[in-house]
N, C-alpha and C positions, 0 to 999 in steps of 0.2 A: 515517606516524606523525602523530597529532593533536598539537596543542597541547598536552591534559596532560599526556600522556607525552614530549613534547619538555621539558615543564618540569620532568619528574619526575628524568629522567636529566641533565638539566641540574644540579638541587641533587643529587643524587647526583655526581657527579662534583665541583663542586667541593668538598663533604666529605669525600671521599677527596683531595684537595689539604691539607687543614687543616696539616698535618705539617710541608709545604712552605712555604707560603703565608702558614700565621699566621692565629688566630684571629680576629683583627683587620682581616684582609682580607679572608678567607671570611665574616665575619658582615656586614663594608659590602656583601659584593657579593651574598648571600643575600638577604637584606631584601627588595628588591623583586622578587628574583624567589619569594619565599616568600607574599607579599600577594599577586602574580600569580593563582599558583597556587591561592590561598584563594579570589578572584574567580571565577577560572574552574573550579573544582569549585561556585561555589553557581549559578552560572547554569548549569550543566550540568547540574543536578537540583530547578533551578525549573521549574515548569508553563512551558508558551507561553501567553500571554494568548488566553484566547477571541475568536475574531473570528466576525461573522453574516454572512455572503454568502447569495447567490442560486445555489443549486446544481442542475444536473443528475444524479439518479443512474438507474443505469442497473442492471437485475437481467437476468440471462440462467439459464434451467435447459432442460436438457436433459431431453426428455420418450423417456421410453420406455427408459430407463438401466438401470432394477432388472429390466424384462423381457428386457432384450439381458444383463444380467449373469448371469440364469437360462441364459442359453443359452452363453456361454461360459468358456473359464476363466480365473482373476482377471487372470492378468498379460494375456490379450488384452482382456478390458474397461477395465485400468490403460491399457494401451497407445491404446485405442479414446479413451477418457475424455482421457486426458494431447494425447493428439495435436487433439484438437475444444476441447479449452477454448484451448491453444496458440495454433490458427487462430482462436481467437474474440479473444484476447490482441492478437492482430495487429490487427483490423478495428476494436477498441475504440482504439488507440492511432492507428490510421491515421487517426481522424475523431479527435484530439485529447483525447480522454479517458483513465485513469488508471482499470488495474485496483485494487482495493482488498482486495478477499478474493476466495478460492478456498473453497469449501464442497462436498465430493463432488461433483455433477456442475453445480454453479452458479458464477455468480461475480458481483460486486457490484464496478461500477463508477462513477466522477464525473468528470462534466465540469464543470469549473468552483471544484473543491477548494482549488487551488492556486493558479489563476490564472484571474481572472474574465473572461471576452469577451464580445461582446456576444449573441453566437451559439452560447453554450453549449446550450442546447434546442435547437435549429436539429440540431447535432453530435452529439445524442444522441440526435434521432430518425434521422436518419440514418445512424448505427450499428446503433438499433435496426431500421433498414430490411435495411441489411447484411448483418447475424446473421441473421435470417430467411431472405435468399436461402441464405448460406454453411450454414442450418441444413438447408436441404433441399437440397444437394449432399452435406452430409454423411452424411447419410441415405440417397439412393443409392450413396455410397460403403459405406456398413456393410449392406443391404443387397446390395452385388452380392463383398463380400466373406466376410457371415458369415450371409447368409439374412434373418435374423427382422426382419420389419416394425417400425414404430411410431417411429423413432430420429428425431426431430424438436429445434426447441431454440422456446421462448415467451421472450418479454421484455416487461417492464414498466420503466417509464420514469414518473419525477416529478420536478418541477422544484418548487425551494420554498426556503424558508430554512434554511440549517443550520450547525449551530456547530460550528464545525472549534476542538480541545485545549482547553488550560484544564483538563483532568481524567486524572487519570492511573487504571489501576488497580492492584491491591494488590503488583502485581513491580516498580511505578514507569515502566509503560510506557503512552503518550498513550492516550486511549482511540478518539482521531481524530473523525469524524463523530456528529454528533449530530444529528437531525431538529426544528427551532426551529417550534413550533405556537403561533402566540401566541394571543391569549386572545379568546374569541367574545365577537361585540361585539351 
């Protein structure tokens, strides 16, 4: 249970005391936990301040997806797709980076998001070294189990500025990363 809902059931309960208790005691002892609760619902749906770090991201797509999808049936490319990005989940987290979205047979990663080191680029070419080998195992494995050629994975990697929150979108949820290009000199 989070803190709102600890505070929420907290003046709940003692408003159902009032009977017992007395207006007069349940209103001294509401008070601050009623301000509490006002605090912690505005900071709960204030922005995070924008911060500019130095980031690693990282992109991985699996090449040859829509050709191997032609050849089998959805739940064994679900299965194909689910299981390769999974391993690729693993090797992006093994070298210290932070999946960030899943997109059909892609996914978009950062090293350095959350927590800046000095060897973030270092960790995500590394990664992206990785993924490569893990891309061509993968690919003999879908070949010696479902035939059809091509099942490879590419990756691209940039290191650069980028503005992590500060911006929400229209459901009030962060909209995360933002790529920070400043201004040609």
């Amino acid at each position: 249970m989070d803190e709102l809902d600890a505070l929420r059931k907290a003046i709940a309960a003692l408003r159902a005391q009032r009977a017992t208790l007395g207006d007069a005691v349940v209103d001294a002892a509401l008070a601050p936990l009623l301000e509490r609760l006002a605090g912690a619902e505005s900071a709960a749906v204030k922005p995070a301040e924008p911060v500019l770090r130095q980031v690693s991201v990282l992109f991985l797509d699996v090449v040859g997806s829509t050709t191997l999808s032609q050849h089998l049936d959805p739940e064994e490319i679900s299965a194909v797709m689910d299981g390769a990005l999974a391993r690729c989940t693993e090797v992006v987290q093994a070298h210290g980076g932070k999946v960030l979205q899943y997109a059909g047979d892609s996914l978009l990663a950062a090293f350095g998001a959350d927590e800046s080191r000095a060897d973030d680029a270092e960790r995500a070419v590394r990664a992206g070294l990785a993924l490569l080998a893990l891309g061509r195992t993968l690919g003999d494995e879908v070949r010696q189990r479902h035939r059809p050629d091509g099942f490879d994975v590419r990756v691209g990697i940039h290191t650069g500025g980028v503005q992590r929150g500060g911006g929400v979108d229209q459901d009030g949820r962060s909209r995360g990363l933002r790529v920070h290009n400043p201004p040609a000199r």
